[in-house]
Every structure is written in C-alpha cells, then in structure tokens.
C-alpha positions as CSV (number, residue, x, y, z in Angstrom):
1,X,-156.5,128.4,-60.7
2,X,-155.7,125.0,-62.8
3,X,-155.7,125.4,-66.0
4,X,-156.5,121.9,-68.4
5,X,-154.8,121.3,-72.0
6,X,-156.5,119.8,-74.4
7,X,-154.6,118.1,-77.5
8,X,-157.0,115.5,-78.4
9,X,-160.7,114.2,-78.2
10,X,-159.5,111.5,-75.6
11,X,-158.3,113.7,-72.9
12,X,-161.2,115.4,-73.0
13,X,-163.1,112.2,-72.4
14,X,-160.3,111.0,-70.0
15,X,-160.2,114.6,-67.5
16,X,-164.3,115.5,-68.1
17,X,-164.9,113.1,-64.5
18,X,-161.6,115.1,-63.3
19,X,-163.1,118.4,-63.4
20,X,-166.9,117.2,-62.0
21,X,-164.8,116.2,-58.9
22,X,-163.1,119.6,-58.9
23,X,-166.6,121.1,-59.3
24,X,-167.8,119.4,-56.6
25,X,-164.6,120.4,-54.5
26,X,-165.6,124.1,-55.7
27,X,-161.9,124.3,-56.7
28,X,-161.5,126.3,-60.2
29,X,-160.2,125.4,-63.0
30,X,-160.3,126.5,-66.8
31,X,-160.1,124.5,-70.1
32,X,-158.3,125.6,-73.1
33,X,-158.1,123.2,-76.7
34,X,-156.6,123.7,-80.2
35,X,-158.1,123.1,-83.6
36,X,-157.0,123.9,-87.2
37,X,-157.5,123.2,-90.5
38,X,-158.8,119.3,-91.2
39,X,-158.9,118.7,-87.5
40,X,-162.0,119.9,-86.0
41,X,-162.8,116.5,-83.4
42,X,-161.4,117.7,-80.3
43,X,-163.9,120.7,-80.6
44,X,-166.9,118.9,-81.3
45,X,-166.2,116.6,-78.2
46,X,-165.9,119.5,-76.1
47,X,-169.4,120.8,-77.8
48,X,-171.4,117.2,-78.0
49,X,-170.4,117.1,-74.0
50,X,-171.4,120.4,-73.0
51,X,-167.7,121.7,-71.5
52,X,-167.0,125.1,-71.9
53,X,-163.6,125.8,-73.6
54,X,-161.4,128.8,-75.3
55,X,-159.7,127.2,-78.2
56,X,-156.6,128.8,-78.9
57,X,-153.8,128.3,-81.7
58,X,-153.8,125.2,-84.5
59,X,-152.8,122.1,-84.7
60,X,-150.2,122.8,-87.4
61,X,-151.2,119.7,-89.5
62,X,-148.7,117.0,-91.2
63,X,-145.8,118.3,-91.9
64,X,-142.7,118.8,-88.9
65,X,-142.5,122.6,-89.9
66,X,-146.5,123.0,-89.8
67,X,-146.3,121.4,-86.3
68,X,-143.2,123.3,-85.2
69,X,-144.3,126.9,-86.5
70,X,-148.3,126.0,-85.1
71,X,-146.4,125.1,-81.3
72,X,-144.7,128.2,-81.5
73,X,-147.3,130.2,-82.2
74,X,-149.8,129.1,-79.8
75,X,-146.9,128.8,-76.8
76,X,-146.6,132.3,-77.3
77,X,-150.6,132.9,-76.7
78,X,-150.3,130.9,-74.2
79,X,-148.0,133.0,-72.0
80,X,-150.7,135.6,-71.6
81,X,-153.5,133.1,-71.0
82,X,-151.4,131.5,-67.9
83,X,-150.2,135.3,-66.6
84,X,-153.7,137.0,-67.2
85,X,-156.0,134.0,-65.2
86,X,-153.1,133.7,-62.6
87,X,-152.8,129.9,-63.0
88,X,-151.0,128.0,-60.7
89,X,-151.0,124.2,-62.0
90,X,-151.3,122.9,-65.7
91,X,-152.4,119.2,-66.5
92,X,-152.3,117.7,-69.7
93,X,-152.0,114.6,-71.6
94,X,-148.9,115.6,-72.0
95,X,-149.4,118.8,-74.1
96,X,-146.0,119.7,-75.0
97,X,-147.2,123.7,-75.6
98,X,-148.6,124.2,-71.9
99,X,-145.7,122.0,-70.8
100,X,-142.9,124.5,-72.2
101,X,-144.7,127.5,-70.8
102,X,-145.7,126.3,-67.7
103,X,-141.6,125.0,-67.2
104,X,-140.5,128.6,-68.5
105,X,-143.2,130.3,-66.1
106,X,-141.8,128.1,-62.8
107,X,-145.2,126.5,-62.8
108,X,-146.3,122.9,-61.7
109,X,-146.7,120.7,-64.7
110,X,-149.2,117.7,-63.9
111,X,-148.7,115.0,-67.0
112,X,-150.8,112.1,-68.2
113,X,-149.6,110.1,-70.3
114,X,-150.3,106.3,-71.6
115,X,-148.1,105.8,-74.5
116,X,-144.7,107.5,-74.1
117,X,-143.2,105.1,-76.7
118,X,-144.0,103.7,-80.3
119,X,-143.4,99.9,-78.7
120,X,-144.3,97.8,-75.9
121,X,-141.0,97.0,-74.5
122,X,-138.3,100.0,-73.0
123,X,-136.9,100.9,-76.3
124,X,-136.1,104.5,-76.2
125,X,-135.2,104.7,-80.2
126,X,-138.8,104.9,-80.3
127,X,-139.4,107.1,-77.5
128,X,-142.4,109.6,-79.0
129,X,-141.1,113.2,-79.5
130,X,-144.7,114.1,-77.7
131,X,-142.4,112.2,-74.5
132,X,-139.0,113.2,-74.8
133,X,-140.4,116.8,-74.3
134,X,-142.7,116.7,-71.7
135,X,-141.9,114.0,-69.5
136,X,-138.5,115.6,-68.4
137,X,-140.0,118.6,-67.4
138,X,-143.2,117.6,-65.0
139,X,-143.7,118.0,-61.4
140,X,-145.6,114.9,-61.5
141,X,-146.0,112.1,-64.0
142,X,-149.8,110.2,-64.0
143,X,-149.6,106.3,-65.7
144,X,-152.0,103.3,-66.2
145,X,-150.2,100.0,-64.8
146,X,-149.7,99.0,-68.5
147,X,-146.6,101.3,-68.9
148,X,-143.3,100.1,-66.8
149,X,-142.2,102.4,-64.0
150,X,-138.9,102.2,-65.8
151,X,-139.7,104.4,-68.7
152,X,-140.3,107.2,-66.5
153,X,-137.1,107.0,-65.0
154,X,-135.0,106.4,-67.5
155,X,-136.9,110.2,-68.5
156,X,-135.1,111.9,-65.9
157,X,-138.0,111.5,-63.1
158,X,-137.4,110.3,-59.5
159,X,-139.8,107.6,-58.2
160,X,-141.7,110.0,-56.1
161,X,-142.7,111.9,-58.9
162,X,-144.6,108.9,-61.1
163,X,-148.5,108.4,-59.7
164,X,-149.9,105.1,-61.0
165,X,-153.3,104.2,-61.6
166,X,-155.3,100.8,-61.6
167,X,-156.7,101.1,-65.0
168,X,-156.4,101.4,-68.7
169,X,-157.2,105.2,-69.7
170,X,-160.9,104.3,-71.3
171,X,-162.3,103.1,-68.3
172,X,-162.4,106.4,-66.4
173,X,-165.3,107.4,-69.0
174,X,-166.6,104.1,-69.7
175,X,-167.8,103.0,-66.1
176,X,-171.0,104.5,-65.8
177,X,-171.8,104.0,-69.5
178,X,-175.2,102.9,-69.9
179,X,-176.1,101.7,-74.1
180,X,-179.3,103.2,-75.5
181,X,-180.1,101.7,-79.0
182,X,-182.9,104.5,-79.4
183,X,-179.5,106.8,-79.3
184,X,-178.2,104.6,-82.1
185,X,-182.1,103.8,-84.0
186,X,-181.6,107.7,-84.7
187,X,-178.3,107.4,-86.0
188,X,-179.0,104.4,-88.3
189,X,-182.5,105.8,-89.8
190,X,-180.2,109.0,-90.7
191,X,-177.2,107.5,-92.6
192,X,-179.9,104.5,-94.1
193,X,-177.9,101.3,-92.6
194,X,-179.4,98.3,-92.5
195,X,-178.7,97.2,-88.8
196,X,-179.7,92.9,-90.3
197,X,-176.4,92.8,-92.0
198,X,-172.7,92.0,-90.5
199,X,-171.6,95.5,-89.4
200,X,-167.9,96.9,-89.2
201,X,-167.1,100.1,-87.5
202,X,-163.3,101.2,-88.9
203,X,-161.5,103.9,-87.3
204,X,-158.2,105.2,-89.7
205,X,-154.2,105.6,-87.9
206,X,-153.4,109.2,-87.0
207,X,-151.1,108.9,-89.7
208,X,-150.1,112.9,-89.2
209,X,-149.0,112.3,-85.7
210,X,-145.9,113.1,-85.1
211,X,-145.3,109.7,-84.1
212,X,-146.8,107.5,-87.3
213,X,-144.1,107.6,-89.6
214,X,-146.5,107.3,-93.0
215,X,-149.4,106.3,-93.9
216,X,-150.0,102.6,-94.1
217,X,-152.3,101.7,-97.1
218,X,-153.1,98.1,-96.2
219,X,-156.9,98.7,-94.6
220,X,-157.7,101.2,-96.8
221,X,-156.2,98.6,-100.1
222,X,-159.1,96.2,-98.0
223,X,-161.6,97.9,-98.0
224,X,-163.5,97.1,-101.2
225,X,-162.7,93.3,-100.5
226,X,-164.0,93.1,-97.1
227,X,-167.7,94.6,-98.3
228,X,-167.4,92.2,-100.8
229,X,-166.6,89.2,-99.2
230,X,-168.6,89.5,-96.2
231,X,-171.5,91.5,-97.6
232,X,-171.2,93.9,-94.7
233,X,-171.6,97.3,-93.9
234,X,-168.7,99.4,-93.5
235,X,-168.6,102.5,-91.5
236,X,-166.1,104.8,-91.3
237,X,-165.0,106.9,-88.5
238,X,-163.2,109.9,-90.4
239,X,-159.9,111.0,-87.9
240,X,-159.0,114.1,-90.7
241,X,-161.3,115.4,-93.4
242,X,-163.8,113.2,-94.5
243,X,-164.0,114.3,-98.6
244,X,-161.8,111.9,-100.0
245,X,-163.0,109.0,-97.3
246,X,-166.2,109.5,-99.2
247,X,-165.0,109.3,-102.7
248,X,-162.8,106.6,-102.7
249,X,-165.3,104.9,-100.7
250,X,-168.9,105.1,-101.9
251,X,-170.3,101.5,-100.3
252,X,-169.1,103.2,-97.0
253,X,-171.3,105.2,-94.4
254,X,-168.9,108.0,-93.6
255,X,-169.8,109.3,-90.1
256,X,-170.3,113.5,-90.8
257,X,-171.0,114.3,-87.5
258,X,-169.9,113.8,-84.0
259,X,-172.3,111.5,-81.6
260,X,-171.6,110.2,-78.5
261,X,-169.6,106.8,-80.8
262,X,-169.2,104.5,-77.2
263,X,-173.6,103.5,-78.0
264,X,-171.6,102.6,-81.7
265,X,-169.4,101.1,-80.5
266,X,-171.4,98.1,-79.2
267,X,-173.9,97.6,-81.6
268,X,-171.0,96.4,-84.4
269,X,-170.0,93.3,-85.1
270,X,-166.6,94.3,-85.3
271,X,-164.4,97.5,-85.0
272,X,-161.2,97.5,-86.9
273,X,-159.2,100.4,-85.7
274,X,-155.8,102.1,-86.9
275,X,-155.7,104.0,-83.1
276,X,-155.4,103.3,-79.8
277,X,-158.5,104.9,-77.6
278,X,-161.0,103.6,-79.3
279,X,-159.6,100.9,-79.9
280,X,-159.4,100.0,-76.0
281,X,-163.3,101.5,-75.7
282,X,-164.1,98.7,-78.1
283,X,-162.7,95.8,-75.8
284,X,-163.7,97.0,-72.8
285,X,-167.5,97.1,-74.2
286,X,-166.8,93.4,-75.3
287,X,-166.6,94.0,-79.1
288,X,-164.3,92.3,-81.0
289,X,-161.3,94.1,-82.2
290,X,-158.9,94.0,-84.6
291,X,-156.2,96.6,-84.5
292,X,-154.2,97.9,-87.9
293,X,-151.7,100.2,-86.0
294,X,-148.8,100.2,-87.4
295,X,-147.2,99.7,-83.9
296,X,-147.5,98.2,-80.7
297,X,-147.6,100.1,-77.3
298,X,-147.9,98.5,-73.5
299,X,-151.6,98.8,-73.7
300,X,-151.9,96.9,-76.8
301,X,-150.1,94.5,-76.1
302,X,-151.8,93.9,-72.6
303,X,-155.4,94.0,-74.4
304,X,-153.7,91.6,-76.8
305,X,-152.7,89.1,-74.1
306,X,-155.8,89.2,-72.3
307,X,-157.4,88.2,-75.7
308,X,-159.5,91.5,-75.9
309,X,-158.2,92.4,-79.3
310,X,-155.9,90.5,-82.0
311,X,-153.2,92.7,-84.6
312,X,-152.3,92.3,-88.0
313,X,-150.4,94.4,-90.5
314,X,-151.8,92.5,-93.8
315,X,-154.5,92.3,-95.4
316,X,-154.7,87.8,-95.5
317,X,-154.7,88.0,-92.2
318,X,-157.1,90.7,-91.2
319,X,-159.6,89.0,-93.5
320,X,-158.9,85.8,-92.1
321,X,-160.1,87.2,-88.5
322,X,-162.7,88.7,-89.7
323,X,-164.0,85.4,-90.8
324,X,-163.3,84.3,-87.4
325,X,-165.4,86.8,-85.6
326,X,-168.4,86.6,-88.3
327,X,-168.9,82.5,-87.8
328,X,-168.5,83.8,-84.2
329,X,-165.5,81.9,-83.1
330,X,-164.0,84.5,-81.3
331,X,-166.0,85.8,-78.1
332,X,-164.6,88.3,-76.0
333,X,-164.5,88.0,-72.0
334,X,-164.2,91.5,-70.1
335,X,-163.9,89.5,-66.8
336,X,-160.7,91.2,-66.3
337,X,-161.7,94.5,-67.3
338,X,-164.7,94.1,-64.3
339,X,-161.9,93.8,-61.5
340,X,-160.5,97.1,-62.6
341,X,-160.7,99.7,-59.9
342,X,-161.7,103.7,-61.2
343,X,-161.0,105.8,-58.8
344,X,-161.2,109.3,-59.5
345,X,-160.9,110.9,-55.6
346,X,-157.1,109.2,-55.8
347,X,-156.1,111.2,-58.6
348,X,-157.8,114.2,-57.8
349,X,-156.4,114.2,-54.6
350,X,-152.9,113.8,-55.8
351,X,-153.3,116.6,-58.3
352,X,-154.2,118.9,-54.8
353,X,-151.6,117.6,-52.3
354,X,-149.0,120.4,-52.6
C-alpha cells in the first residue's frame, strides 16, 4: 500500500495524474490531508476534484507552538494509520509529519519538493525548516530542473537518490487544460463582475508559513489605489479566512467558494500574486504576472528570466507595471513553456522500482 500526504492544495493538484496512473497500474494507494481552523483549501480541492481522502489532525495555524503542538499531534495519529493499512511507501511534498513517522517506522519516504529554500541561489541560512527536516531523511528526493542538484546534496543525499524532472511543478496539471468561459460566465453572473472592465485576479503570501517571516503590508496598502487608478476590478483569492478580506475591502470581489481558478486564471488581465503555484499557473496560461513575494526561489527567478513574470516589493513599482500591462506593453510568450516535456510514466515508474 502507498500512502499520499497531503499539506497543501498544490500537491493535491500536482500527485491527482500520479494516482490515475497508479489506478490504471491497479496498484493501491490511500490519500490522507489535514485542515484546521482558518485553513479549509486543501479540503475543498480534494472535494471540487472528486478524490477521496481521510483528513486527519490540524494545521496548527501561525504561531511556532500552534504548528509544533498540531505536528505532534497528528504524527502520533499517524502511527496507527501507517500500522493499521500496512503501508509500505509514503510520498509527499515533503510533509514533514508522514516524513518523521515513516523514518521512525523504517519505511520508504518518497519527497517532492520545489522550493527547499527562501532564495534562488545555494544559501542555506535560508534553507526552509519544511527542508531541513525532510530532505535528510528520504529514500528518494523528486525536483523540477529549476532547483540545483547541489542543494540536495549539501542535505545529506547521495546523487542516486535525487530524480529530476523536465518541468516546473504546474505543468503536470496544466497540460491537458482545456478553458471554458461558460465555466467562468457562471462565476461572473454570481459575484456581479463586469467582465468590459480591466480585471485583476490577486492572490495574498502565505504569510503563516513557517517560512514568511511576517506579513508584508505593501499590496494590501495598494489596494484602494490600484481600483482607483485603473478603474478595475479587483478579485481576491482569500489564502486564510476571508472576513476581514471583505471588510477592509468592499470594492473587492472576495472569491467564497472554491472553483476550478486555472478557467480564472486566463480570463484576467492580470494576476498579482503573493505565492508561488499560482503564480507559475498564471505564466504558463500566458497571463501577465506580477509577483509580491517577499522572496525569491529557483522557480521565480527562472519564470523571471524567461520574462513570464516581473517582481516588485513596492508599491511605485507594482503600479508602474501594471500600467505597462494595461496599455498592453508587456505580452507574454509561453514558447518555452510548449518545449516542456510532462511525463508522468517516468515518475511513476521511479516511485515503483524497488
């Protein structure tokens, strides 16, 4: 039996073709998640795509002692759920709960991971605590290009243990994406947007990650100016809860429910994101992008040299390329992005070998 972690909406997105393969190999697997209080998302991805899940223990919210007593907690749940279904690999996007079980439990650990530091160079003071305890302890280690071979070994792995792929993470969900605007008609007749005006999608930081160190106020201290200035509608993609979003911000649309965001994602004029994963989604479906994370991993700073996506951190700036992008004197080119090769049976075959 494999067992899959789930920490976040992306790796369900990013193991969902992962698992079809393994259905169609009739090999079995099960899917556990976590939720908690103010962070519902990775649950309602699960639910809008139709994946059967047991969610079990809490994300533990922003504070280190939440997070530490939460991972505590559910590791010890998680014991019993690896014992009683007899589970004999664990993969992850580098979960560090399943990974310190799975260790303790003599089990093979199969990691994912695409951002093991807060930087897009080999500078370990900003290794991300998610990496420093996980990546020591798998059997295998699974990477996009973007991310040096170098990182991995300076972790403690040996060459043999680090399985590249061909492609940013995105992709493996976003190749046989097909747009329907009568998907998104729905969506814009329910929250009453008028599709005729300049439209910004904005997406906030995961400022409680455990590897944000605050919260940056600059795009939310924007806001007001940009509807202003540009006459545009703003919608918001809430990462937390969405109750203050909507009172501090009544010219927004605040997004209440999950949809499948990729049709969204389009459509806008522009998407102005504080993340990375939908960030990338944006580029790749040629929609200019401006990022407002407070740092700068390998895969930003490839879509940033490949002029898929600029990067500010203040506020002259950003409104300065949005001006750009409205008189339309930025156009993206996903040329690149075309020559990118998918390929699922690899990975799925290197997740079987031994």
């Amino acid at each position: 039996m494999i067992l899959f972690d789930l920490d976040m909406a992306k790796w369900a997105l990013f193991f969902i073709p992962i698992m079809k393969k393994l259905d169609e190999l009739d090999k079995k697997y099960i899917v556990i998640s976590r939720s908690g209080k103010g962070y519902t998302e990775l649950n309602e991805v699960l639910d809008l795509y139709k994946i059967k899940y047991t969610s079990i223990g809490e994300f533990g919210g922003a504070s280190l002692e939440g997070k530490l007593k939460a991972s505590i907690d559910r590791q010890t749940k998680l014991i019993d759920v690896l014992k009683h279904n007899n589970v004999k690999k664990v993969i992850s996007g580098s979960v560090v709960d399943i990974t310190r079980v799975a260790f303790g439990l003599g089990i093979p650990i199969y990691n994912f991971y695409d951002i093991p530091l807060s930087d897009y160079k080999t500078n370990f003071k900003k290794a991300l605590p998610q990496a420093r305890l996980t990546i020591p302890l798998a059997t295998k280690m699974f990477k996009p290009f973007v991310v040096p071979d170098e990182v991995f070994l300076r972790f403690g792995l040996e060459s043999e243990q680090i399985v590249e792929y061909n492609f940013i993470d995105p992709l493996i969900w976003l190749k046989d994406f097909k747009f329907d605007k009568n998907y998104l008609n729905i969506i814009y007749k329910k929250y009453n947007i008028n599709r005729d005006k300049f439209t910004i999608l904005i997406r906030e930081e995961e400022y409680k990650s455990s590897y944000v160190d605050k919260k940056y106020p600059f795009l939310y201290d924007s806001l007001k100016e940009i509807y202003r200035k540009f006459d545009a509608n703003i919608i918001i993609i809430p990462r937390y809860e969405s109750d203050y979003l909507k009172k501090e911000f009544t010219f927004a649309t605040i997004l209440e429910e999950k949809i499948v965001l990729q049709h969204l994602l389009q459509d806008v004029d522009l998407f102005i994101g504080g993340g990375g994963t939908i960030n990338t989604e944006a580029c790749f479906l040629g929609t200019p992008t401006i990022s407002t994370r407070s740092f700068i991993s390998h895969y930003d700073k490839w879509q940033i040299d490949n002029n898929l996506m600029k990067w500010t951190n203040n506020k002259n700036e950003l409104l300065e390329f949005i001006q750009q992008i409205k008189n339309k004197q930025w156009q993206i080119d996903t040329k690149i992005i075309d020559k990118m090769d998918v390929n699922v049976d690899n990975i799925v075959k290197e997740i079987l070998k031994d």
